[in-house]
C-alpha positions in Angstrom: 89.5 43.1 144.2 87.9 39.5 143.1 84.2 39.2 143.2 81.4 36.7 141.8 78.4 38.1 140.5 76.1 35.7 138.2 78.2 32.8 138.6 81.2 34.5 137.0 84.5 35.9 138.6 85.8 39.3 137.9 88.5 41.2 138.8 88.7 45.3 139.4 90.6 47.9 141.0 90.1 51.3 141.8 92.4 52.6 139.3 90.6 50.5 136.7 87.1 51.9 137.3 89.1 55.7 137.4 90.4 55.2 134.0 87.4 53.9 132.0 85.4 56.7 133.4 87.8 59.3 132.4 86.5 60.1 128.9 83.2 59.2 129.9 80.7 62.1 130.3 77.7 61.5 133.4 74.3 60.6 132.3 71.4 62.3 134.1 71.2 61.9 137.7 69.8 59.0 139.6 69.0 58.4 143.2 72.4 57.5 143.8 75.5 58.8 142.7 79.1 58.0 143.0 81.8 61.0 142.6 84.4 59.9 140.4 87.0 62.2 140.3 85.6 65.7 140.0 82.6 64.3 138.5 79.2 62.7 139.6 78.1 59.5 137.8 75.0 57.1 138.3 75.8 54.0 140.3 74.6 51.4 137.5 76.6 53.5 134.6 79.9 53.5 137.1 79.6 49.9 137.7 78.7 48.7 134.0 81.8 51.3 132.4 84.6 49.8 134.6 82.9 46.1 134.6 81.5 45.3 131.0 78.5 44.4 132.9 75.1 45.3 131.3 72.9 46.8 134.0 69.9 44.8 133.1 72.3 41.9 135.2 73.0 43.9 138.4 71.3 45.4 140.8 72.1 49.1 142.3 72.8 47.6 145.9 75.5 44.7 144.3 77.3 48.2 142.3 77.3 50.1 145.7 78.5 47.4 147.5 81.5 45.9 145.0 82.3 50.1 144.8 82.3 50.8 148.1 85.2 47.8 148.4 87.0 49.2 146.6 86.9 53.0 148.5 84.2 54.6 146.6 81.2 56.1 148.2 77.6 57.8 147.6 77.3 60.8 147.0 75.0 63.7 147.8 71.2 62.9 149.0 69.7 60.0 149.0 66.2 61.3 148.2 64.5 60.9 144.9 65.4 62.4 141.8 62.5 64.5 141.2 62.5 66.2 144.5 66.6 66.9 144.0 68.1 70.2 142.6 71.2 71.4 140.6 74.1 72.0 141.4 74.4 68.5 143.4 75.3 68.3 146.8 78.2 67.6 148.1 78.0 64.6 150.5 77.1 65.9 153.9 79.2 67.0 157.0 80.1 66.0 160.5 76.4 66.8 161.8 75.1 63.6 163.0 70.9 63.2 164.3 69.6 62.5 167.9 70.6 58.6 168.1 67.3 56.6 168.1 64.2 58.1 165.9 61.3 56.9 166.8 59.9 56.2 163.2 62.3 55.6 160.1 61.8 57.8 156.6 61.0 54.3 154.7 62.4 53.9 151.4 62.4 50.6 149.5 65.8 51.4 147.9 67.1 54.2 150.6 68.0 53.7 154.3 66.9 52.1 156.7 66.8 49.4 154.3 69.3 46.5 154.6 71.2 46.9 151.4 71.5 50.6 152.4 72.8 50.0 155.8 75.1 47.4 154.5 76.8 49.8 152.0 76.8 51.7 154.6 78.6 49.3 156.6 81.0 48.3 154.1 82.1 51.8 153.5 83.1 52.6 157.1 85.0 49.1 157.1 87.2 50.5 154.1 87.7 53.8 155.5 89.0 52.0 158.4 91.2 49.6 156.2 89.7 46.5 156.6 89.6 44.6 153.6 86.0 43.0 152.6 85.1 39.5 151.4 82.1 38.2 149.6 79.0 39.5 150.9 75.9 38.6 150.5 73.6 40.3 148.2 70.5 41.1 150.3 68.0 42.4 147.1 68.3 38.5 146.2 67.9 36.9 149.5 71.3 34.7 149.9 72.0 33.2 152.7 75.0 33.7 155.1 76.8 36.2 157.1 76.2 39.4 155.6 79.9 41.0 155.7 83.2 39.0 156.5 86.1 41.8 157.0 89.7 40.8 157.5 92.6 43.1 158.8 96.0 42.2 160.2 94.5 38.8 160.9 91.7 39.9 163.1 88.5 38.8 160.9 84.6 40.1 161.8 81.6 38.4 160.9 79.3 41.0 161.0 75.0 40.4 160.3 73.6 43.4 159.0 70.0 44.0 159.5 67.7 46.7 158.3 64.5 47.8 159.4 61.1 46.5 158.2 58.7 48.8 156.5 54.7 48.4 156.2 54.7 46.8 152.5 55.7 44.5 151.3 58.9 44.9 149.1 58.7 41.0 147.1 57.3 40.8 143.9 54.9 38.9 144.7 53.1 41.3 147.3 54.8 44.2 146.4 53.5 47.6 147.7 50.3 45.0 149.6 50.5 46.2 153.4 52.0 44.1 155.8 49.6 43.0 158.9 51.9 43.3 161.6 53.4 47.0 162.7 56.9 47.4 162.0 58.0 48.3 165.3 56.3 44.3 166.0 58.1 43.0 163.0 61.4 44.6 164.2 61.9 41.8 167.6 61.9 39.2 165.0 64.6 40.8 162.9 66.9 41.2 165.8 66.2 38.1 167.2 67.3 36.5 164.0 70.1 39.1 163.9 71.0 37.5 167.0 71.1 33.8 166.3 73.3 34.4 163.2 75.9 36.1 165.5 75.2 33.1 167.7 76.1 31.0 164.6 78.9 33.2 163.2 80.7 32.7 166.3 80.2 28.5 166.2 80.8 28.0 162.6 83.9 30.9 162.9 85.4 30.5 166.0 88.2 33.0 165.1 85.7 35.8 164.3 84.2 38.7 165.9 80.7 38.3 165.1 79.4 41.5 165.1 75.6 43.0 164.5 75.0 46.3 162.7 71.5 47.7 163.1 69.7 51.2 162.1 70.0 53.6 164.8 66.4 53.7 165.6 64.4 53.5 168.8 62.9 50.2 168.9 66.3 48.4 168.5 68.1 50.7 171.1 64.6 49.2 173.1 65.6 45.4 172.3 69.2 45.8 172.6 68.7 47.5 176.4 67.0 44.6 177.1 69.5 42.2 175.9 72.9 43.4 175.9 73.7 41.7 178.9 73.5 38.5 177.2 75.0 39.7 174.5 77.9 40.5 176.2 78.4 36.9 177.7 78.2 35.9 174.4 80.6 38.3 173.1 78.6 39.6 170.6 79.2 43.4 169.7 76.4 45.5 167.8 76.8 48.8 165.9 74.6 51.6 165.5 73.9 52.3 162.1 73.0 56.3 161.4 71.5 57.4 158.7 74.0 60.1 157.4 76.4 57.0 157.4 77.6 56.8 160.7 78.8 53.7 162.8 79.6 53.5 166.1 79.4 51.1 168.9 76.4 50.3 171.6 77.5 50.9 174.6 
């Protein structure tokens, strides 16, 4: 796999990042974890090992995301370290939550927020063979079409959102409290969801724009009210769960 990230281009493999973690031991636990092997290692030490990469130049969500390109996933809980317990978790089962919670478990770094979902996203595309291209690295705001997945020459444009939570998460206004409710805030994001897929499809006519959105009861709201139109505009949108789930509105 190729990637930018500061302006430079590297290369890495799976193999690569599998070998110069082999004689490496795992530092404490972190919020996330990648298994590597039969071992669990911190996201940032995985990433800087098989990169080069000081940490202090990356952020979590750009490791998971290169990682998860290349077939790697979290694993165990997403919760914070302090509240977690040894021995880790293994990543969870087949049990999957009541689509549609009325209220998200808000996490600046966890799910449902966008850099979440889309590893999320991007992991389910590997599992499913599809091979990634650039994305767009949400912690620093660029601009574009969040994921752009190829496979036997069928290509998706996929706009990922997350869900918006009462603080602010800038560091400017960080931890002030938003005005608006997030449930209000939440018909902007998927209208702007929505014109990007409206874009996607102009600007890549041989695409399947696709949204991906947290499976959570004010979007099922917005989409019911909308997926008739989206529909004529051939716009498909995925529910996002939080154990890691996607799947299809239907």
């Amino acid at each position: 796999m190729r990637f930018t990230l500061n302006g430079q281009r590297f290369e890495l493999t799976a193999d690569d990042v599998r070998r110069r973690l082999r004689d490496v031991s795992p530092e404490d636990a972190r919020q996330y974890e990648m298994r590597i092997g039969s071992r669990l290692y911190p996201v940032k030490q995985v990433f800087e090992t098989a990169t080069g990469i000081p940490r202090s130049e990356f952020t979590t969500q750009a490791a998971r995301r290169h990682l998860a390109a290349l077939g790697f996933e979290l694993a165990g809980s997403s919760s914070p370290p302090a509240a977690r317990k040894r021995p880790r978790r293994e990543p969870r089962g087949s049990e999957h939550p009541e689509p549609g919670p009325a209220a998200p478990l808000a996490s600046s770094n966890g799910w449902p927020a966008e850099a979440h979902v889309q590893g999320m996203v991007v992991s389910h595309l590997v599992r499913d063979g599809w091979r990634i291209m650039p994305v767009t690295d949400t912690a620093k705001r660029e601009r574009g079409i969040g994921i752009v997945a190829d496979r036997a020459g069928e290509t998706l444009a996929i706009e990922v959102k997350g869900f918006p939570g009462s603080n602010y998460a800038g560091p400017r206004r960080a931890g002030e409290q938003k005005r608006a409710q997030p449930g209000t805030l939440a018909a902007g994001w998927y209208g702007r969801a929505v014109l990007a897929a409206m874009l996607a499809r102009s600007r890549m006519p041989h695409a399947r724009p696709v949204i991906a959105l947290p499976d959570l009861l004010p979007y099922r709201n917005l989409f019911q009210e909308t997926s008739a139109s989206l529909r004529l505009c051939r716009i498909e949108l995925w529910w996002v769960s939080q154990d890691g789930n996607v799947a299809p509105a239907t």
